[in-house]
C-alpha angles and dihedrals in degrees: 000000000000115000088246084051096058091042093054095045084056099047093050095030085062093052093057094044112032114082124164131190117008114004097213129049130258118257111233111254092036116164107259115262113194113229120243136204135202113233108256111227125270114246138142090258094052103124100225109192092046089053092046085048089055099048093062103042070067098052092050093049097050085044103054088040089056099048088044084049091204137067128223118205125266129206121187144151133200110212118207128197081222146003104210131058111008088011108054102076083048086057084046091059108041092049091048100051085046086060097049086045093044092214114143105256152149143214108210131187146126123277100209131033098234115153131027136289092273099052086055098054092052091046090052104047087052090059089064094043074052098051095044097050086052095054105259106166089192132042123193108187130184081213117205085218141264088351085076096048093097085051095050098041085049097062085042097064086040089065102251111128105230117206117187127215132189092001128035139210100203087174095062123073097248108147102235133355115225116209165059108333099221102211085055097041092052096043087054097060083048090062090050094054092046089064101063091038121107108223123300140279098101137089126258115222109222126201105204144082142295093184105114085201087077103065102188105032078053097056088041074066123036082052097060087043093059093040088043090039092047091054095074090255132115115261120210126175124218112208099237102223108214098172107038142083106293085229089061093057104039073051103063092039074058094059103029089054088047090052102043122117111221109037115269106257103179137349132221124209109202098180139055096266086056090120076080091080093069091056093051091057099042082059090046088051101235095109095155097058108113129264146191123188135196130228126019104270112165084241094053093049090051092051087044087054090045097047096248095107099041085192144353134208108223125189117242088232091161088052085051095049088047087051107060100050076050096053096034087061094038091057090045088047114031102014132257088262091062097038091061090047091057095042086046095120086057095038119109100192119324092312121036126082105205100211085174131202142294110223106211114201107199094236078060099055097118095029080065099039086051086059099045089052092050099065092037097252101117103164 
């Protein structure tokens, strides 16, 4: 079998045997049942006004089914890039919503990365064209990017609401995006940085992108850089090189810290191989210049318990897994115009779900991993 050949039969494989939430579907006319949802545990992590959000997103619900007094079916999936890594606390998430909502569901995605980009796209964009030829009335998808519009655009004239998460497609016609906003996300790491840092004059190493391709890893950046740029210090971009050798990046950081004038003060990591940043200073011989990191890589962890990371930004990707089953039910029972009315404190504009950012000190390190255990999202 060719490698395209293992990563499709997992994809597909995975569409005929992973079901979340009821496992048979809901007669029309049902008697209405309330949702109810568990507490989710108090600490200082705990983002409140998402919670609160949520909980009323609930209230509304339970409100609007009892007055109907009835309940119509719902069918929906949530479609992942990935299952594992990043992945996995977003699959958490969405099962576990579809449970609490008792619709007949599934979260699909490969479990290994086999094949190349391309392969993945196709694949993907056939799992919607899946979904909606099965009678899915909601689709939640994890795009990789404008090649799934006409996907997208597609369920949505069949009649199925499409909400995206992690990466959007803003060209298509999907209903809502669920997720991290990037400018923001990046300016606040920058924040975080300014605050170690002694007064300018000196240069800011910063791990991200200046390809414009890449639209979110762009704005990450572009919106560290303007935080970094307004506060009277040096910006400089290192190019983060996913798909080379680790030595050429950590390379480059080498060269780029040596050459800088003025004198590099403090780095910021904006992606999940940020830990890379240690290693370039450590090349460039200033180990002891501060950094902050972003995501929850093993590597990451082990520098912010040695000192070397002083704090992360990770992503609330089992927030933004629980999300999307939740948004998906509200739209087919109480209507997109009032979903967005009661989102409205996580809403940017009609069509962005702000799920925000946890800020990790590095003294806080097991405070946040006890969290993250608590609500059954270790990352």
């Amino acid at each position: 079998m060719t490698m395209i050949g293992r990563y499709r039969t997992a994809v597909f494989g995975l569409l005929m045997t992973t079901a979340c939430g009821s496992s048979d579907a809901i007669d029309a006319g049902t008697e209405v049942g309330r949702i109810d949802r568990p507490p989710t545990p108090e600490s200082e992590f705990t983002p409140v006004e998402l919670e609160a959000t949520i909980d009323r997103l609930i209230a509304v619900l339970n409100e609007s089914t009892i007055e109907e007094s009835t309940i119509e079916p719902m069918q929906m999936v949530v479609l992942l890039k990935n299952l594992d890594t990043f992945f996995e606390p977003i699959a958490t998430g969405a099962s576990r919503a579809m449970g609490e909502l008792d619709v007949t569901g599934n979260v699909l995605g490969p479990t290994d990365q086999s094949g190349d980009s391309t392969t993945s796209q196709d694949i993907q964009n056939q799992q919607i064209e899946q979904a909606v030829a099965g009678g899915a009335e909601g689709i939640g998808v994890s795009p990789y990017g404008d090649v799934n519009a006409a996907a997208v655009d597609d369920a949505v004239a069949n009649g199925v609401h499409v909400v995206t998460l992690d990466t959007d497609v803003a060209t298509s016609k999907r209903s809502l995006y669920v997720g991290l906003l990037n400018t923001q996300a990046g300016a606040t790491a920058g924040k975080t940085l300014l605050a170690m840092l002694p007064p300018p004059p000196g240069t800011v190493v910063i791990h991200g992108t200046i390809a414009e391709d890449w639209v979110d890893g762009y704005a990450r950046t572009q919106g560290a850089l303007q935080e970094i740029e307004a506060a009277g210090y040096t910006p400089l971009v290192s190019q983060a090189a996913f798909f080379a050798d680790e030595a050429y990046d950590v390379d480059a950081m080498k060269g780029q810290i040596e050459a800088a004038d003025p004198p590099v003060v403090g780095m910021v990591g904006l992606f999940n191989i940020s830990y890379r940043c240690v290693m370039g200073a450590d090349a460039a011989g200033i180990p002891d210049v501060p950094i902050v990191a972003f995501d929850f890589d093993p590597r990451t962890v082990a520098y912010m318990r040695e000192g070397r990371i002083k704090a992360t930004h990770t992503q609330r990707q089992y927030y933004e897994g629980y999300l999307v089953p939740y948004i998906l039910y509200s739209i087919k029972t109480i209507g997109l115009d009032a979903t967005r009315e009661v989102l409205a404190p996580l809403m940017d504009g009609d069509s962005r779900v702000d799920i925000g950012l946890d800020v990790v000190p590095s003294g806080k390190l097991d405070a946040y991993n006890t969290f993250l255990d608590e609500i059954g999202a270790v990352q």
